[in-house]
Structures are given as C-alpha cells and as structure tokens.
C-alpha positions as a printed Julia matrix, in Angstrom:
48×3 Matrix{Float64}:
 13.44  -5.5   13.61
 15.22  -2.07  12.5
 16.89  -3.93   9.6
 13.29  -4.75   8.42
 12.71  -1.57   8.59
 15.3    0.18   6.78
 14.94  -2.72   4.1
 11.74  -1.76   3.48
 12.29   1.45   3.39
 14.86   0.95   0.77
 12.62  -1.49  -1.14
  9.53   1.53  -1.3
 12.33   4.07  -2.56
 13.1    1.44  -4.96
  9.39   0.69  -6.3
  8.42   4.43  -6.43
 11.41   5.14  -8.46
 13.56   7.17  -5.83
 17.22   7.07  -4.82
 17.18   5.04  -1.65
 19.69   6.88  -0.04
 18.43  10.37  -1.14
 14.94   8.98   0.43
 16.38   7.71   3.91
 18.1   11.17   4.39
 14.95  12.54   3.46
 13.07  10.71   5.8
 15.33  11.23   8.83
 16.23  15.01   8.54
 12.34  15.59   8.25
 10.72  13.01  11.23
 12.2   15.68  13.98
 10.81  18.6   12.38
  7.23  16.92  12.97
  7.43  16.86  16.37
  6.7   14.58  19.3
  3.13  15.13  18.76
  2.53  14.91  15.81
 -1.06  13.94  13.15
 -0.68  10.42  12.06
 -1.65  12.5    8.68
  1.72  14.52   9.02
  3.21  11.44   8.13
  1.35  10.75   4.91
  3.85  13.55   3.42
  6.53  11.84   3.86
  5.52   8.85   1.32
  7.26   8.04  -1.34
C-alpha cells in the first residue's frame, strides 16, 4: 500500500510538470508543520 502511494505521488509530480523528487521533499518537510489537527482544506495547498 505505501508503494502505491509514493507511485502516485510520483506519477501527479509527473503530470503537473514537477520534479518528483523536489515534490516528495516538498510534501514531507511540510505535512508536520500542519499539525495533528489539521483542515482537510490545509491539505488542498499542498497539490501539485
């Protein structure tokens, strides 16, 4: 299941045009900094 994950993840970098690995760090240096509790809208912002 996490490798469906992270290819996904790599496959969304890849359609929007991003780095994949520039995107993955992106996404896991900013998940902690939302929080335990945070708006399912907080994560919106992290979309490609």
């Amino acid at each position: 299941m996490a490798s469906a994950t992270l290819y996904s993840l790599i496959e969304t970098a890849k359609a929007n045009k991003l780095e994949p690995f520039a995107y993955i760090r992106y996404i896991l240096t900013e998940l902690p900094k939302l929080g335990s509790y945070a708006e399912p809208e907080a994560f919106d912002a992290l979309l490609p």
